[in-house]
C-alpha positions as CSV (number, residue, x, y, z in Angstrom):
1,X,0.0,0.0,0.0
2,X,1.6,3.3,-0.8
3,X,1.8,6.0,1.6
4,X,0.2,9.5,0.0
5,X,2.5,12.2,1.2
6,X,1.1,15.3,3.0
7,X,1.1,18.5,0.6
8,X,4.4,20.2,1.0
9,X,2.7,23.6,1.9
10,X,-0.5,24.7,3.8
11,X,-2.4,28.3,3.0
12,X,-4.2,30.0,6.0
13,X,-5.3,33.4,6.8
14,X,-4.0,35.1,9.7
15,X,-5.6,38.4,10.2
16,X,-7.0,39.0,7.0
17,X,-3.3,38.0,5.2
18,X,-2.7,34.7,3.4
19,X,0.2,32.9,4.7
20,X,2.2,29.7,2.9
21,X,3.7,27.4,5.5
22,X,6.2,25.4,3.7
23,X,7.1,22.2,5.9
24,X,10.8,22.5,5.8
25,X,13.2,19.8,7.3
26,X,14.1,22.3,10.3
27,X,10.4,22.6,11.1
28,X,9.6,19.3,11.0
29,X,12.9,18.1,13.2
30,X,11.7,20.5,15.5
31,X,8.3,19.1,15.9
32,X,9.5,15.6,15.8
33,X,11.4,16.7,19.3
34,X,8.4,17.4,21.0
35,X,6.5,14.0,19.9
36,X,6.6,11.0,22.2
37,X,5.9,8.9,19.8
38,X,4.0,8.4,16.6
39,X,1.1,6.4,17.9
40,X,0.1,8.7,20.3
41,X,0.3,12.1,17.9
42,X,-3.1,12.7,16.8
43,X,-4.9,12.0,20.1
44,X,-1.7,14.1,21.9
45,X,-2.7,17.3,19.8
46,X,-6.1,16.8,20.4
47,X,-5.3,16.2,24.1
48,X,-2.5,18.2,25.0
49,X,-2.9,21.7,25.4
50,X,0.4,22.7,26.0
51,X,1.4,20.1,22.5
52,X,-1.1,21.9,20.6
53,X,-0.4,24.9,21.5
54,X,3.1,24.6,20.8
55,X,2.7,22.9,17.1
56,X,0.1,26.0,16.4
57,X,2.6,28.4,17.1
58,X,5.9,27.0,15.9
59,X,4.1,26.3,12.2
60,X,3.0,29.9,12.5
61,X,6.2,31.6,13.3
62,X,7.4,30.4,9.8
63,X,10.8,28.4,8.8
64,X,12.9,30.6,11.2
65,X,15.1,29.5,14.1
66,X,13.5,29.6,17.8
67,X,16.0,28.9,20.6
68,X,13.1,30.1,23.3
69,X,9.2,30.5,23.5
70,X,9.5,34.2,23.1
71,X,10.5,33.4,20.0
72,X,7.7,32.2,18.5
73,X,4.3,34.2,17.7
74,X,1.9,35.3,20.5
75,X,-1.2,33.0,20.9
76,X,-3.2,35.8,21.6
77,X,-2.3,38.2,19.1
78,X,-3.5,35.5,16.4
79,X,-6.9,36.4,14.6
80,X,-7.3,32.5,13.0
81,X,-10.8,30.7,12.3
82,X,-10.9,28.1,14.3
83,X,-11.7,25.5,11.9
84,X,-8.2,26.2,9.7
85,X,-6.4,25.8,13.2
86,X,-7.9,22.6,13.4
87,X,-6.8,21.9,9.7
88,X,-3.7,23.2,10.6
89,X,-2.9,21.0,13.4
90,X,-3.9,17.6,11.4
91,X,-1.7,19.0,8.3
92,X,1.3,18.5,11.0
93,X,-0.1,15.0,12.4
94,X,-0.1,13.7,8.7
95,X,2.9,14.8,7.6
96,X,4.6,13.0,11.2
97,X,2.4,9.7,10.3
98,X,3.3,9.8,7.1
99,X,7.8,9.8,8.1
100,X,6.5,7.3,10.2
101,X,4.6,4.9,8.8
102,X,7.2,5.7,5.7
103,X,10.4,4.9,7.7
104,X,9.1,1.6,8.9
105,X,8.0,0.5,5.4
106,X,11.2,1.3,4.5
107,X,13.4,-0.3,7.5
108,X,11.3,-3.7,6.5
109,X,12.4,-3.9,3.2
110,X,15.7,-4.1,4.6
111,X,15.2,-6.4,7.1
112,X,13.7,-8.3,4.3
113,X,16.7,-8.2,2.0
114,X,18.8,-9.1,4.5
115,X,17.1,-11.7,6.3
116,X,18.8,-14.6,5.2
117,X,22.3,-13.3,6.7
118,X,20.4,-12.1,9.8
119,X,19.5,-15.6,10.4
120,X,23.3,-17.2,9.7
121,X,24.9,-14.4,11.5
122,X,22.7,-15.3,14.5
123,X,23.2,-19.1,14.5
124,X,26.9,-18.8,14.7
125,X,26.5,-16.4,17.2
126,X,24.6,-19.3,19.1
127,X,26.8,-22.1,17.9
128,X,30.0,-20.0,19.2
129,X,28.1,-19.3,22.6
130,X,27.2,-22.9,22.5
131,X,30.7,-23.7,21.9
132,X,31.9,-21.9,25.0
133,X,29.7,-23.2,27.8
């Protein structure tokens, strides 16, 4: 089954002025800090306030560094509909499901490919340990 890749970019208005949000490989590394772990993600977002709240203002401060929160934009000088927050936030789950559920399909194929020397390489392991005792 192939894995449809999020759109690279997301459009929202942010009082009255469209912004792109391009997910760049720094913003994305910094989200990925801040995730526990990818089954937990979407109900995390939806959960956690202070996980939300975070993602919601890091993709809105744009592909710029932030060292500190002050950094970032203030929550409550954003004029957003609600509904394209919402968007907003599951545009950022997708694209974290998606290096996910990508990065595993791919580390099978290897293990795959490789299987038959996983297997020997383990058996002398166990015939040298057996060996030894």
């Amino acid at each position: 089954m192939e894995i449809q890749k999020p759109s690279r970019t997301f459009d929202i208005t942010v009082g009255g002025e469209l912004q792109t949000i391009t997910m760049s490989y720094g913003l994305f590394n910094e989200i990925m800090r801040v995730v526990p772990s990818p089954e937990q993600i979407t109900q995390l977002i939806v959960t956690d306030p202070d996980l939300r709240d975070y993602v919601i203002r890091r993709m809105l401060t744009g592909n710029k560094r932030v060292t500190k929160d002050e950094d970032m934009v203030d929550p409550f000088e954003l004029d957003i509909d609600m509904d394209r927050i919402d968007d907003l936030v599951t545009w950022v789950a997708e694209h974290v499901l998606h290096f996910f559920m990508k990065s595993a399909e791919k580390t099978a194929k290897i293990g795959e490919r490789y299987q038959g020397q996983i297997e020997a390489l383990t058996q002398s392991s166990q015939s040298l340990l057996g060996a030894q005792n």
